[in-house]
N, CA and C atoms as a LAMMPS dump frame, in Angstrom:
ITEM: TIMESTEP
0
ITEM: NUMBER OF ATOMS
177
ITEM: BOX BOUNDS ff ff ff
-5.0000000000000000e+02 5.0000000000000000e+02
-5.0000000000000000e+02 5.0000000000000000e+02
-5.0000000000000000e+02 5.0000000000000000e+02
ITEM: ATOMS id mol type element x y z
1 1 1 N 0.845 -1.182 0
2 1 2 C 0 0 0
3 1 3 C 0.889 1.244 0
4 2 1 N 0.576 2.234 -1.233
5 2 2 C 1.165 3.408 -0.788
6 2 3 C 1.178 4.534 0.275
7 3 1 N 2.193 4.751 1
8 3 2 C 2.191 5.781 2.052
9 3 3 C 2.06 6.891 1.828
10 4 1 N 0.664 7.841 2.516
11 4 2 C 0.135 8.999 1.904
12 4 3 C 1.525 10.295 1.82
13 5 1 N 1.911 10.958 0.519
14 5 2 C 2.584 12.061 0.608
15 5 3 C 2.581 13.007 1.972
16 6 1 N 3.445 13.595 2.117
17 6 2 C 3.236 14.866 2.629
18 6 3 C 2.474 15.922 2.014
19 7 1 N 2.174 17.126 2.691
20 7 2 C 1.857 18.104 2.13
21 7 3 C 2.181 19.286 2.058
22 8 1 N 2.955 19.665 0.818
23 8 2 C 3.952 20.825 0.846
24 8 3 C 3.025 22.304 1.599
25 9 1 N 4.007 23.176 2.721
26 9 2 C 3.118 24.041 2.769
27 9 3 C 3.602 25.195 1.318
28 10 1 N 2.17 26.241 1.425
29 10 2 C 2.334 27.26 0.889
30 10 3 C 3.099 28.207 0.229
31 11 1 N 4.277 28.369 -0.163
32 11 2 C 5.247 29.567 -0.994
33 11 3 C 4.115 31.026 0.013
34 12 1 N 5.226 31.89 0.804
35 12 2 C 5.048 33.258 0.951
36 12 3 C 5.399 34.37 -0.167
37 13 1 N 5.007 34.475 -0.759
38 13 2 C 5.849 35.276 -1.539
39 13 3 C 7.599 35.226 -2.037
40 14 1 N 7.172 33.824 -2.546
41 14 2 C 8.285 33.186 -3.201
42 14 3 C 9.096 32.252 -1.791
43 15 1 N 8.963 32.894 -0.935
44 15 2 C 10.23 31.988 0.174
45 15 3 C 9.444 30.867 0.547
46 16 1 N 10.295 29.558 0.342
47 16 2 C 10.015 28.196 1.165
48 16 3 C 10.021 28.099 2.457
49 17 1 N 9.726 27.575 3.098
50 17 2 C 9.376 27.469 4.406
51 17 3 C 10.82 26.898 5.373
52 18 1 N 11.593 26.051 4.636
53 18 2 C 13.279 25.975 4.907
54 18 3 C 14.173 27.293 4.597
55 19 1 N 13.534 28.181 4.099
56 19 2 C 14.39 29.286 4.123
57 19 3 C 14.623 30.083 5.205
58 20 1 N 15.942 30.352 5.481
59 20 2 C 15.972 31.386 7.038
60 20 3 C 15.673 32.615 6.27
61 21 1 N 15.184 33.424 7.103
62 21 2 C 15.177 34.786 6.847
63 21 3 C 15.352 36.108 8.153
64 22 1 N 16.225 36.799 7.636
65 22 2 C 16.92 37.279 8.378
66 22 3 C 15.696 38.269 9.49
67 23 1 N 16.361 39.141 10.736
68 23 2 C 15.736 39.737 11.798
69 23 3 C 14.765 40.779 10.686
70 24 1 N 15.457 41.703 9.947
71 24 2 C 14.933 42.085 9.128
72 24 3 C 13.567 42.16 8.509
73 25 1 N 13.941 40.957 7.629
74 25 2 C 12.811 39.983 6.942
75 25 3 C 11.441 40.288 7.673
76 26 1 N 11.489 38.987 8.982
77 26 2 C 10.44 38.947 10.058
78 26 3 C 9.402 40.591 10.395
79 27 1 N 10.628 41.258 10.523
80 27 2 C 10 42.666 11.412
81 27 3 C 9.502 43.391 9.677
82 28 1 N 9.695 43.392 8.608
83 28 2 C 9.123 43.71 7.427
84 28 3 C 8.023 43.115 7.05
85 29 1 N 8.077 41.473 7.807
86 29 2 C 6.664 40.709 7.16
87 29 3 C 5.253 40.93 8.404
88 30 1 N 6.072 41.511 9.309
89 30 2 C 5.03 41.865 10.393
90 30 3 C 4.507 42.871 10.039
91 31 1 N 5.296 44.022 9.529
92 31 2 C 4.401 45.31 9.38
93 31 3 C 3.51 45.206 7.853
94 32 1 N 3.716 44.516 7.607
95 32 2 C 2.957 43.868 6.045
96 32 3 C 1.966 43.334 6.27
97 33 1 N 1.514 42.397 7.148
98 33 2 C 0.538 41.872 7.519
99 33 3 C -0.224 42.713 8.426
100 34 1 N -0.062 43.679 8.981
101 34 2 C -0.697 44.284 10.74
102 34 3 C -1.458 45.501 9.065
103 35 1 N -0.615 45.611 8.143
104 35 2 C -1.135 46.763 7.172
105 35 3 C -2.509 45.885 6.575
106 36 1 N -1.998 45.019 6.227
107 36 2 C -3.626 43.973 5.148
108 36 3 C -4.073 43.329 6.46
109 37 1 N -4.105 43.358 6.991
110 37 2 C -5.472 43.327 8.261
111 37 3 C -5.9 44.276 8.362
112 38 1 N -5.355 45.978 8.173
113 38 2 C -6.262 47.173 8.622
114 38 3 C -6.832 47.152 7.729
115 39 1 N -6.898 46.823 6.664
116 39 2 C -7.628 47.015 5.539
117 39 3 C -7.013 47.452 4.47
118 40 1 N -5.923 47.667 4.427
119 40 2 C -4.88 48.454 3.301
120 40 3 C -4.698 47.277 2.217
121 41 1 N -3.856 48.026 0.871
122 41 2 C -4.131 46.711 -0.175
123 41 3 C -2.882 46.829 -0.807
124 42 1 N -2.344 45.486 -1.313
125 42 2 C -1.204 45.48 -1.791
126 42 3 C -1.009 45.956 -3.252
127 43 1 N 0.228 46.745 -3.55
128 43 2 C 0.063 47.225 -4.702
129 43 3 C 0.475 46.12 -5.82
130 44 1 N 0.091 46.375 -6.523
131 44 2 C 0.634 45.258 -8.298
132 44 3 C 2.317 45.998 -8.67
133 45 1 N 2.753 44.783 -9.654
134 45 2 C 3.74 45.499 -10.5
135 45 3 C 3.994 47.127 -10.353
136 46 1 N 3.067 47.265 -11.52
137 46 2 C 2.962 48.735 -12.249
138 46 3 C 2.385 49.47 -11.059
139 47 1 N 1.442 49.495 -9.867
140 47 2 C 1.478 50.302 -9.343
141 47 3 C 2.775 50.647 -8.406
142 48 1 N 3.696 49.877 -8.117
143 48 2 C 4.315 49.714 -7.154
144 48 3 C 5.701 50.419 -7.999
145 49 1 N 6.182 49.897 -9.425
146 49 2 C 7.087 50.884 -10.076
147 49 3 C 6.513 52.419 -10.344
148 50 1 N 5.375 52.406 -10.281
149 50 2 C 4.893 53.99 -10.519
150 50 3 C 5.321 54.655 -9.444
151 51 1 N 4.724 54.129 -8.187
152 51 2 C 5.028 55.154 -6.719
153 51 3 C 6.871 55.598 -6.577
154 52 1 N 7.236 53.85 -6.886
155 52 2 C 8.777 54.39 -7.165
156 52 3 C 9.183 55.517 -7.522
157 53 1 N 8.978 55.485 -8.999
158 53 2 C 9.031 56.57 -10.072
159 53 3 C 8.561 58.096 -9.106
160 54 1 N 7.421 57.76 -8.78
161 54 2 C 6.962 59.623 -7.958
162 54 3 C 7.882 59.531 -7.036
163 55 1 N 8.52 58.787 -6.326
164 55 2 C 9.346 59.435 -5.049
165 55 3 C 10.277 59.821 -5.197
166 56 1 N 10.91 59.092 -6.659
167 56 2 C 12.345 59.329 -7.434
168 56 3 C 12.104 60.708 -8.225
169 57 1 N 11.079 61.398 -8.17
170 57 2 C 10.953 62.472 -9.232
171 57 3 C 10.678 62.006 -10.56
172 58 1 N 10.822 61.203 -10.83
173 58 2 C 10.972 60.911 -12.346
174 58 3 C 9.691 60.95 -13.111
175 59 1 N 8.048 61.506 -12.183
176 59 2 C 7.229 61.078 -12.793
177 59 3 C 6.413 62.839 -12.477
């Protein structure tokens, strides 16, 4: 009889779950999440190079 697989968890935004991630990381993915619980929304691509662009002047 075959023995049931595991079950891979989830990809976070690309990182595996064996990946360390630094003090950094953690305290960046906290304030990311405490933001999309208030209700705030993540930007796409193109919105996210646009804002770039306005802070850089370039727009």
């Amino acid at each position: 009889m075959a023995r049931a697989g595991r079950k891979t968890p989830v990809k976070k935004n690309g990182a595996t779950p064996n990946e360390r991630v630094s003090e950094l990381g953690r305290v960046l993915r906290k304030i990311s999440d405490a933001y999309l619980a208030s209700g705030g929304k993540q930007l796409n691509r193109r919105e996210l190079e646009r804002k770039i662009a306005e802070y850089r002047g370039l727009r």
